[in-house]
N, C-alpha and C positions, 0 to 999 in steps of 0.2 A: 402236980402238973396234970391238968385237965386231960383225959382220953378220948378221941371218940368213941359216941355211942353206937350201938347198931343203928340204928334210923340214920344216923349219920356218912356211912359208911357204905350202903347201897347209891344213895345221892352222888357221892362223891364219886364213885364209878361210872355212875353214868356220866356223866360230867366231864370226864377224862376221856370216855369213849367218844360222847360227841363231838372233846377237840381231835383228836385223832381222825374222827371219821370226816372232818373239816378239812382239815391237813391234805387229807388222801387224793390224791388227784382225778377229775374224772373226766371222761370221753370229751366232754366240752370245753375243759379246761386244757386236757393235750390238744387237742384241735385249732384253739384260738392261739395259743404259745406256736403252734406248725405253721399259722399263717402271718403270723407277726415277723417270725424269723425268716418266713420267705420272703417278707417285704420289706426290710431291712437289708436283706443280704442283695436283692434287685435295686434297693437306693445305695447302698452302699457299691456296686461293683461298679456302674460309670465313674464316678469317683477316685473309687482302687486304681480304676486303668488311666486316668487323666494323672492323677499320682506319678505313678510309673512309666508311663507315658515320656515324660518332662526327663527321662533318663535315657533316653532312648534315641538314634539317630532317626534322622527323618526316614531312610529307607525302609527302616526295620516299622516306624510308626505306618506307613502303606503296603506294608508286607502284608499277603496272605498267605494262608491263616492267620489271624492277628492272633497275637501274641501277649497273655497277660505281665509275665515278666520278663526283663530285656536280657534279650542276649548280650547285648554287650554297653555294659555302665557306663556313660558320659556326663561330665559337669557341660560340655560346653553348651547348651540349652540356655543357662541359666546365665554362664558366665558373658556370653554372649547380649542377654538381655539386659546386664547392669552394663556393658562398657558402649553398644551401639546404640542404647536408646535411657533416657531419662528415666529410668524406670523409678529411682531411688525416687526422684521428683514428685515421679505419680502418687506416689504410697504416699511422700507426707502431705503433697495435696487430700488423699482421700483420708488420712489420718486427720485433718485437721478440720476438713470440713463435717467428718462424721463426730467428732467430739465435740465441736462446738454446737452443731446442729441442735443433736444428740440433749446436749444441756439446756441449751436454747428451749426444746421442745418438752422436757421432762415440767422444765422449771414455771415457763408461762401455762400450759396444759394443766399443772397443779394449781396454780394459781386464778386463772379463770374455773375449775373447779370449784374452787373452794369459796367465788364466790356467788356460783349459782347453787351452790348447795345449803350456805349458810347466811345469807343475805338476802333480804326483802327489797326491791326496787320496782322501780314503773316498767313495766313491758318484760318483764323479768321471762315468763311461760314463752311470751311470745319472740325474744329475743331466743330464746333457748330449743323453739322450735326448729325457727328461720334456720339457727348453726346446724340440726342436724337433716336439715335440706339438702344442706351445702352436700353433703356424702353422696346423694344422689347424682351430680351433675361431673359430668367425665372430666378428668386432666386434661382432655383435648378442647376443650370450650375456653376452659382457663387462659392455653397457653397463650391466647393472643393477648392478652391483656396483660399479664404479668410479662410479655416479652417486651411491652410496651411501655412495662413501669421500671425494668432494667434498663432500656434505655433511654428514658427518662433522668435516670438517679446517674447514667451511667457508668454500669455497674458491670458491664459485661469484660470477661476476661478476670475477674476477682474472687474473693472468697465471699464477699457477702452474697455474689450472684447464686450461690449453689447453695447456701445454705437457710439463707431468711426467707425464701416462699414457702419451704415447707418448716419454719420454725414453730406452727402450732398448727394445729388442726381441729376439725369436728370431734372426727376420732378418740384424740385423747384427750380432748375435753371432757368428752362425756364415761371416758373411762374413770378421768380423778374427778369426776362427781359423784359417778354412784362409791367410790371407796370414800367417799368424804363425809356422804352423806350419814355414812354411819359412826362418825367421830360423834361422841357424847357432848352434846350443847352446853352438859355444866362443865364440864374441861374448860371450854372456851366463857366460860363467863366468868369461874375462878382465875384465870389467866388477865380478863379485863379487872377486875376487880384488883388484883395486884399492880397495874398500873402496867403493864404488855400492849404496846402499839399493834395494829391490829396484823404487819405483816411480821413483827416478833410471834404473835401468835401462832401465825400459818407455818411459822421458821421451825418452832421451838414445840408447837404439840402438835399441828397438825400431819406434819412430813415424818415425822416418827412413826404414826399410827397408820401411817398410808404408806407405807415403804414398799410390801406388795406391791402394791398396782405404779407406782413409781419401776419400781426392775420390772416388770413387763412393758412399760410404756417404753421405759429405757431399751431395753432390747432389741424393742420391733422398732423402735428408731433409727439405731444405730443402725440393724439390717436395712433399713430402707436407706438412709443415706449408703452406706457401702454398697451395695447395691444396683443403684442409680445409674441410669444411662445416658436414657432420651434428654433431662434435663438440662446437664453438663453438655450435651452436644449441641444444645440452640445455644447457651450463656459463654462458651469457651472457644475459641480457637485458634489459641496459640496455645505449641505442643508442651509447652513449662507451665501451662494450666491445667493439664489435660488431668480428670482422674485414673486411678486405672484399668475400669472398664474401658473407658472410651481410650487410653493411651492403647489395650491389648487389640482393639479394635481396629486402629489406626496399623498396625503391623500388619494386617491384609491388603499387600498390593494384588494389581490386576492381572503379573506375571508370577507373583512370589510368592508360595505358603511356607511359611514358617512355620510351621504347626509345632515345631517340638521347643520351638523360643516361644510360643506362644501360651501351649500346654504347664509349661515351667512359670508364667510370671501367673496364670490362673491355681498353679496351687500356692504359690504365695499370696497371690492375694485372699485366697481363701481359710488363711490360716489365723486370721484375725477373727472372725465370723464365729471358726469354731474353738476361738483360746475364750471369749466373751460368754458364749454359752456354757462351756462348761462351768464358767467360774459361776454365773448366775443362772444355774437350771435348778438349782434348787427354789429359789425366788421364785423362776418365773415360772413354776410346776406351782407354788405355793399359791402366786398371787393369780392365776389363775383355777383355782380350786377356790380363795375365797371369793374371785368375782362368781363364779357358778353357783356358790350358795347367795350371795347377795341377789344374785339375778333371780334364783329363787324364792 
């Protein structure tokens, strides 16, 4: 059995030292950890108290001092908001617009990617400009004209109203290009060469290799439709359409605050947002790590 040598044996100390001395925490390191936890713990506390909030009678919700935990625990918040108001309603309305959206947007966004990034055509640069113009120009110049092609198709009061104007964008267009762009060209010509049509291709090597930027795209999708206000509120107005921003919004009358039925269906509704992130923070820590080297 080989020993080491002395030459060996000072190296390797030092070596050991410098991970330790790595390790060791320093002045700049406690510092940035102290301001991270403070602003964690200031986004996190509106939050805590909207939470606990939703358990609370309305008195005690405009009592001062306010109060972060309730004196005294109530369901009827909550129970209140499934038996007076459609609530259930709201959710699978926004369930269902945000999932189909959501797919909608992953699926064409990769697909118009993939084939500005791996196909030659006429006007190709300049078609690929023009889309990322689009990002410049406000939702408020839009809305007249998409309010004019819902009622055209119409579409108003339905589920395609809320979810097909924003089913693809500049945006993640140009997200699933740059992940595309780094798919290996011979992949894709081994693939033709076995006789793979060209959207078996996209199905079968390209969406595998781009999964990244797919769960980001997917994320900030999903947030954006759940999310969503203004749009649902020109396309909907009858209250079995309603999502449920706009349903919690509608509970403000001009004599009546509800605050603590209202507080109770915002932490519901907010509990989708945060079951979707945890499940894919890994992804979408990932797929943003490799678009920053890519951008790189």
């Amino acid at each position: 059995m080989a020993t080491p040598t002395q030459a060996q044996v000072p190296h390797r100390t030092i070596a050991m030292a410098q991970v330790a001395r790595r390790r060791r925490p320093t002045l700049g390191m406690v510092v940035t950890n102290v301001v991270l936890l403070a602003l964690v713990v200031v986004m996190v506390i509106p939050y805590l108290y909207m939470a606990l909030s939703s358990f609370k009678v309305n008195s005690e919700i405009f009592s001062y001092p306010l109060t972060l935990w309730p004196r005294q625990w109530t369901w009827d918040n909550l129970g209140a908001l499934v038996r007076q108001f459609p609530y259930g309603r709201w959710y699978v309305n926004t369930i269902v617009v945000a999932v189909v959206g959501t797919t909608l947007s992953v699926s064409l966004s990769s697909l118009a990617g993939f084939a500005f990034a791996k196909y030659d055509f006429r006007f190709k640069n300049v078609l690929f400009t023009l889309m990322l113009a689009t990002l410049m120009i406000p939702f408020q110049v839009l809305l007249v004209p998409q309010f004019q092609i819902i009622k055209t198709f119409n579409w108003f009061n339905s589920y395609q109203a809320l979810f097909v104007p924003s089913a693809v964008g500049a945006f993640g267009i140009f997200l699933m290009r740059q992940y595309t762009v780094g798919v290996p060209n011979e992949l894709l010509d081994a693939a033709r060469i076995d006789g793979s049509s060209e959207f078996a291709i996209w199905w079968r090597v390209v969406v595998p290799l781009v999964r990244p930027g797919l769960a980001v795209l997917a994320i900030l999708s999903f947030i954006n439709y759940w999310n969503d206000f203004f749009w649902p509120l020109i396309v909907t107005t009858q209250p079995w359409m309603f999502v449920i921003n706009l349903g919690l919004a509608s509970l403000i009358g001009p004599y009546d605050y509800q605050y603590g039925i209202q507080l109770g269906g915002a932490l519901l509704a907010s509990l989708p947002v945060i079951i979707v992130f945890l499940i894919f923070q890994r992804q979408f820590v990932e797929g943003l790590t490799q678009g920053a080297f890519k951008g790189a």
